[in-house]
N, C-alpha and C positions, 0 to 999 in steps of 0.2 A: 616884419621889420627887416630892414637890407641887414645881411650883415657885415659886419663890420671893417675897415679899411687897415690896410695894410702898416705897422707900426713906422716909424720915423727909425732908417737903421742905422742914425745917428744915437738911440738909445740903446741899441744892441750889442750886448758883452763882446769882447775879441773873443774871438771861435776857440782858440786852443785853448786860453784860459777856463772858458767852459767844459772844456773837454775834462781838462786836468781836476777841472773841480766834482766834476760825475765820477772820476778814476776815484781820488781822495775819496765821497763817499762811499764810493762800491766796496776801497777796500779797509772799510772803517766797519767789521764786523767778526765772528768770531772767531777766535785765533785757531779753532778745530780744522777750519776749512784749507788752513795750510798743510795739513798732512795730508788732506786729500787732494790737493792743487800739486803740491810736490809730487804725486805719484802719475799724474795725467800729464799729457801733451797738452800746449793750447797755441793758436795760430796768432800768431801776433804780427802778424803783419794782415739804326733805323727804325722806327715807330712799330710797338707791340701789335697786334691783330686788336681791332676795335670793341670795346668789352659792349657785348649785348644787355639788352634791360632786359627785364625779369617776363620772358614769357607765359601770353595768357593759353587760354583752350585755344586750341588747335578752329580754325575755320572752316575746314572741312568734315561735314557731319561722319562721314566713315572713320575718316581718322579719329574722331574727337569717341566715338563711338569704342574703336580698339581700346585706344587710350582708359576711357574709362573701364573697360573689361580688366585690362590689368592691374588697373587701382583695385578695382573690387576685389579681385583676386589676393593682391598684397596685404587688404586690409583685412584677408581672411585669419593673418599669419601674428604672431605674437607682435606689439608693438614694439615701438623705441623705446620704450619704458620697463616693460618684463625684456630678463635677461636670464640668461642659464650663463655663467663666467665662463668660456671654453671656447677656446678654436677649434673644434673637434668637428664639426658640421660645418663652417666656410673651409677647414682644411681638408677635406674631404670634396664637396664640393670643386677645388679649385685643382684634385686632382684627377676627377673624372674630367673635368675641361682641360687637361694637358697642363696645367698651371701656365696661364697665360701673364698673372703678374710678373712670373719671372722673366719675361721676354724686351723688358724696358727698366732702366735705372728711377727710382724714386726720391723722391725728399716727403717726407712723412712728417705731421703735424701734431702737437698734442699740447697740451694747455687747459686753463679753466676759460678765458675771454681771449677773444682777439685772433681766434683761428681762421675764419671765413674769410676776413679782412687779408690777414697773412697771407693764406694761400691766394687769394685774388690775384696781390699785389705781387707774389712768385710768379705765378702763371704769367704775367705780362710782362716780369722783367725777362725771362724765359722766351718767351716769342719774341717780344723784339729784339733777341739774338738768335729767332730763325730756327728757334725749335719748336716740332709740334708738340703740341703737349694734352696732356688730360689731367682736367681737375675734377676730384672728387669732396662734394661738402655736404654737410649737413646742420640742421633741419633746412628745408627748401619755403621760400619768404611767400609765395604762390602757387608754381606750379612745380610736381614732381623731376619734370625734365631736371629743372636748375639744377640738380644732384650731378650730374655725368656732364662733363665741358669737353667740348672738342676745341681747338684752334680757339679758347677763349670765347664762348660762347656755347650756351647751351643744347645739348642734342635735340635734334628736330624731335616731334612727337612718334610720327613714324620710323626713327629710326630706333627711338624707345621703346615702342613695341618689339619691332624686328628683335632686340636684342633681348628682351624678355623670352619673346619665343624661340630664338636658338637656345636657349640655354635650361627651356623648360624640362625637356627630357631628361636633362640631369639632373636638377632639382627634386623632380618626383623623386628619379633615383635614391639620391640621397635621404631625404626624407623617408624615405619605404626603411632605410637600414639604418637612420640615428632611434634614440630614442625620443627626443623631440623635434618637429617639422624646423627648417631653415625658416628664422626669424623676418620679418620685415626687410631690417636692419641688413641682415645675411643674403637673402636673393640680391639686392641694391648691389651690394659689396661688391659681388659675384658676376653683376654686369656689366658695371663700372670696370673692373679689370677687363671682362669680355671684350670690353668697346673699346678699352684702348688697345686692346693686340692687334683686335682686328685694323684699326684704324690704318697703320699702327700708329701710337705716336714714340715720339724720342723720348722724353720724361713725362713722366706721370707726379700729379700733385696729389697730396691723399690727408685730408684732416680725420682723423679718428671722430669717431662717433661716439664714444664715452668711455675713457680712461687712456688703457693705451696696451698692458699683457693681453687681457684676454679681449679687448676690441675687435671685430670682423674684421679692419684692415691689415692686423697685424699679421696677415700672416703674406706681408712683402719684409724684406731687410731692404730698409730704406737707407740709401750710400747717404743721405744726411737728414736726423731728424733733428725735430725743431723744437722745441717746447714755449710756447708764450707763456704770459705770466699765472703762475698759480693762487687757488684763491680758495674759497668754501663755495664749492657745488656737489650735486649729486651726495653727501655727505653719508645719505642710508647703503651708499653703495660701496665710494671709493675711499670713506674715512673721515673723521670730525676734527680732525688739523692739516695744516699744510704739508707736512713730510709723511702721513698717511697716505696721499692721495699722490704724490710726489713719488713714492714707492710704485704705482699701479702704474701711473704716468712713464715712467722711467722703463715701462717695460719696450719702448720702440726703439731705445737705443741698441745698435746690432754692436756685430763684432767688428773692429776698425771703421765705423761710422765715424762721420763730423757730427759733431752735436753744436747745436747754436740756438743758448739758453738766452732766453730773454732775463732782466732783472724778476728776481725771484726770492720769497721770503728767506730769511737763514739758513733755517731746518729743510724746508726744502729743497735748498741748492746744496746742503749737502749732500742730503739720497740722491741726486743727479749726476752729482762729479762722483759720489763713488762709484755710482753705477758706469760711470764713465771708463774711470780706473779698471775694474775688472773686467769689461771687455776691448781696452784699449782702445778707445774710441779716444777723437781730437776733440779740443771742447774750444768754443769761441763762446766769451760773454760778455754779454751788455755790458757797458761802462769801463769795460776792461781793453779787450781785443775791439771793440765795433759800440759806434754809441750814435745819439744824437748831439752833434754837435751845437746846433743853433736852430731855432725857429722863431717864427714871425706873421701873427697871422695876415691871409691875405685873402682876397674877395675871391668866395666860392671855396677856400681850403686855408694853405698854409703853406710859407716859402720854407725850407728846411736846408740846411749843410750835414751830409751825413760822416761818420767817422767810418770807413769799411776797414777789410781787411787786408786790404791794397792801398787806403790812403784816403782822403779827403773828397768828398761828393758835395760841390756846393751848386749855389740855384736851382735847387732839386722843387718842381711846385708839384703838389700833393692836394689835387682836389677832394679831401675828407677833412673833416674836421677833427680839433679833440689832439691832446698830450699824445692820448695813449694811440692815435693815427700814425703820430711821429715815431714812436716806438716801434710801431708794428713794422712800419717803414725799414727802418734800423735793421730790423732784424730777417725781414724778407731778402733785404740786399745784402748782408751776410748770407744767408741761405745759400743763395744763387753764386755767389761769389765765391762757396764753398766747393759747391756743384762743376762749377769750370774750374776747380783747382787753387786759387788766386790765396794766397796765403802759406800754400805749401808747395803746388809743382812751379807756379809762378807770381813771381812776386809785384808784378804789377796791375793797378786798379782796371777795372774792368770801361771799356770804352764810356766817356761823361755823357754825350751828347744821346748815346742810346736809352742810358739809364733815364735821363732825364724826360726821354720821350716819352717810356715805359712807365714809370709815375705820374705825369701828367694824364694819363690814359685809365687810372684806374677808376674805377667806381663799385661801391659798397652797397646794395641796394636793401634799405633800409638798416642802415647805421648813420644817424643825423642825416636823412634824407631830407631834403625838403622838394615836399609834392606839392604845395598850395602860396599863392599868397593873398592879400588881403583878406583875412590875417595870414600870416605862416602859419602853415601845419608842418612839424617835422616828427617823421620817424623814426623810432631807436628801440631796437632790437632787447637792450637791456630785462634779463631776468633775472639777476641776480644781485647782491648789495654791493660788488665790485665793481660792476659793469654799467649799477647804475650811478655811482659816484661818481667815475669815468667821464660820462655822457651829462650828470651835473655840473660837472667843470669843466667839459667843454661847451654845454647850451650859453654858459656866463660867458667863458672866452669870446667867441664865435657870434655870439648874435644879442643885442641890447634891447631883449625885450622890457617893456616898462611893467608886461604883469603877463606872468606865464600860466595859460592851466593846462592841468595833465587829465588826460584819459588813459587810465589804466583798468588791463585786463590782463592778471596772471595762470599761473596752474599752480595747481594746490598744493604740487609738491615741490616746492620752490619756501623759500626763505622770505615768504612776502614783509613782513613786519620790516626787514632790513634793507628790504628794498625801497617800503616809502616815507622810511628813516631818512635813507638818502635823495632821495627826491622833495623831503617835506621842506629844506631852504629855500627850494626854486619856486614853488608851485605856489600861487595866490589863491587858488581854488585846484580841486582832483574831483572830476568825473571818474568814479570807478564804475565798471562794467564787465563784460566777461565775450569771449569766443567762442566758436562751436564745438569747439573739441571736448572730447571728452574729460580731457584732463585737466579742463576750467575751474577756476576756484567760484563758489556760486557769488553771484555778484552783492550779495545781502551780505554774506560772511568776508567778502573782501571789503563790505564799508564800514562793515565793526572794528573791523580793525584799523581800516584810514580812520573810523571817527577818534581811535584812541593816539593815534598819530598828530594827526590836524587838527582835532577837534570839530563837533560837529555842524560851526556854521562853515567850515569850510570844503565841504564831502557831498556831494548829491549823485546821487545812485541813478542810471540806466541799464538795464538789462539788456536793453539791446545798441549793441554797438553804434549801428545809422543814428541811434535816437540820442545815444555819448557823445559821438562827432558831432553833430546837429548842437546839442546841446553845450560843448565846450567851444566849438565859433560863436556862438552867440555869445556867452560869456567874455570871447576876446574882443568880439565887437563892440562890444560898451565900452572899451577905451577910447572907442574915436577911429577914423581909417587911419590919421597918422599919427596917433598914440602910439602904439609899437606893444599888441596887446600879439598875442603868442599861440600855440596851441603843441601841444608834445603829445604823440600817442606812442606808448612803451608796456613795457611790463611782460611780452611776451613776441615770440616770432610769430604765432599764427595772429596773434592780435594784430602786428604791423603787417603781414600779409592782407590778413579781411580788412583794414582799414585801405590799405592801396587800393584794391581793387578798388572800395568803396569811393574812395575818390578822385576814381577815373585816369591809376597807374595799371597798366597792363592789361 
């Protein structure tokens, strides 16, 4: 079903008023947070490089050949999942390679949702002000390249190898003298910095891989980290409430960093600004210093007026969908605005027509994708009960389907039950199903639990993914072609990865 047409901006609030009314509730919270706001600083005041789609295997059997030598190799190494807490082996590592992080300025990412989006949405406002740059993300939606981004686009496959193999002599090195081999997660790290010295580029974009102290990226001092909004993940690792995790999180703030906190629970924004305080770091926050001022949705995304920390950003189009898109938005253009100074060496808003370009150029590949129509299929990333509330509020925003079904495939160590809590409003029917990964939840034990969610005429089990997609277009098909019958596959990155492929994205 199309989605949905641009609002009449004859109903749309005056900008400031909205503004003022985001301030009013930001600071309608508890009174603690002023001993610690009193002790911190805070800033009160041409077309990006073309974003590449999500590369498949490589076309050339030699290359695709290397390529996969070094998967096999990687996949020999402790997963993204097992962790030892310590920089002790990427810091070691990074100093048999000369410490190449330190040869470029960073902005460093950390959060529970809405990192990938972020740093994207840095990265391009960044080049279309003419700097190279290197983005670093994780988990990768298809193929391993996507992890390492040169000029906005992901490294060719051979130059992924090439960097694997320079850097391999170290690696063993290292590995012969830690007590456990360099992680998955660790050699990545270790390339990703490689590639961008070599490159070289100006800035490097860096979202942490899980937490934020003892993270493998941490071991850059990022001149401004970021934090998106906190939430319950990873909880066996970084903690079973928000200022638990808020604490680990908190560790990529350096010594006089800008920090540019998105909207964040109580407790947690307070272990952030103290952490702030102690090492003298400048804080910019959502609703305060930088916000979204207005949005509207519009065909293919969402018009927005940003609040920065130079001043007012309006006509800004943002081809994603979803609140929390606008946010991300908000807080990417803080970032960068930070990064040039603008708030503190100079007080004026950074070029409109750049910013503007730089937005309209983003793209999210698989967050509210849509790969298909008749029916729409879209894909959302969501694994989690934030992230899929999120993405619940924005499928209603954004697109009027008359009867949505979801295909879901999680992993097992994930919060599923909360997840298709928030998903059971939308969904008329859930194909649950499972991915090849290892760390799939089995598809029988994930419809025990949709059945105590939904109920059981609304759950029908595929095990195999082609046979869930197969099986949840049919289902939308019986609306009729122009019924406005739906299809959502979520629950997991590798799930929306093998569903892309599967229908003939990359």
């Amino acid at each position: 079903m199309s989605e949905q047409p641009p609002h009449d901006d004859s109903q749309q609030p005056d900008a400031l008023d909205s503004f003022e009314e985001i301030i009013a509730a930001e600071t309608d919270r508890d009174p603690d947070l002023a001993v610690i706001e009193a002790g911190s600083r805070t800033l009160r005041t041409q077309g990006g490089p073309p974003q590449a789609d999500v590369p498949g295997r490589p076309a050339d059997p030699e290359v695709d050949k290397a390529l996969r030598e070094v998967e096999a190799e990687l996949a020999t190494r402790w997963g993204e999942t097992k962790l030892e807490p310590s920089v002790s082996r990427i810091a070691a590592l990074m100093d048999v390679l000369g410490d190449p992080q330190r040869s470029y300025p960073s902005i460093h990412i950390t959060g529970t949702n809405g990192k990938t989006s972020t740093a994207r949405m840095i990265e391009a406002l960044l080049g279309a002000f003419e700097l190279r740059t290197g983005r670093y993300t994780s988990p990768h939606v298809q193929s391993i390249t996507e992890r390492i981004s040169l000029d906005g686009a992901p490294i060719s496959a051979e130059r992924f190898v090439e960097t694997y193999q320079d850097i391999e002599p170290y690696v063993e090195m290292v590995d012969a003298q830690q007590e456990y081999r360099l992680s998955f997660f660790e050699v990545l790290t270790g390339m990703a910095y490689a590639a961008f010295a070599d490159a070289p580029v100006d800035v490097a974009v860096v979202e942490v891989g899980m937490g934020g102290s003892w993270d493998a990226t941490n071991v850059i001092d990022g001149d401004v980290a970021v934090v998106t909004p906190i939430d319950l993940d990873h909880t066996d690792r970084l903690g079973d409430n928000p200022a638990a995790i808020a604490s680990e999180k908190a560790g990529i703030i350096k010594q006089d960093a800008t920090v540019i906190l998105a909207q964040q629970p109580v407790d947690a924004a307070q272990v952030l600004l103290k952490k702030a305080v102690e090492v003298d770091a400048t804080v910019a926050r959502e609703g305060l210093e930088f916000g979204v001022v207005a949005r509207q949705v519009a065909v293919g995304g969402q018009l927005l007026t940003l609040r920065g920390l130079g001043g007012e950003y309006g006509e800004v189009y943002l081809p994603l969908h979803g609140a929390y898109q606008a946010h991300n938005a908000a807080v990417a253009l803080a970032a960068v605005e930070a990064f040039f100074g603008v708030g503190s060496q100079r007080p004026e808003r950074l070029d409109i027509d750049t910013v503007r370009k730089a937005f309209a150029a983003v793209s999210s590949p698989g967050r509210l994708e849509v790969v298909r129509r008749s029916p729409t299929v879209v894909l959302d990333a969501a694994h989690n009960p934030a992230g899929a509330r999120a993405t619940a509020d924005a499928i209603g925003e954004a697109f009027d389907f008359s009867r949505l079904i979801g295909v879901v495939g999680a992993s097992g160590d994930k919060n599923v039950r909360g997840l298709l809590e928030a998903f059971e409003p939308i969904f008329a029917e859930i194909v649950v199903t499972q991915n090849s990964s290892h760390r799939a939840m089995d598809a029988d034990e994930l419809a025990a639990i949709a059945v105590e969610v939904f109920g059981e005429e609304r759950v029908q089990v595929e095990p195999r993914l082609p046979d869930a997609l197969e099986e949840a277009i049919t289902l939308a098909e019986e609306e009729g072609e122009f019924a406005g019958g739906g299809v959502l596959v979520t629950g997991s990155v590798i799930t929306v990865g093998e569903a892309r492929l599967l229908l003939g994205k990359g």
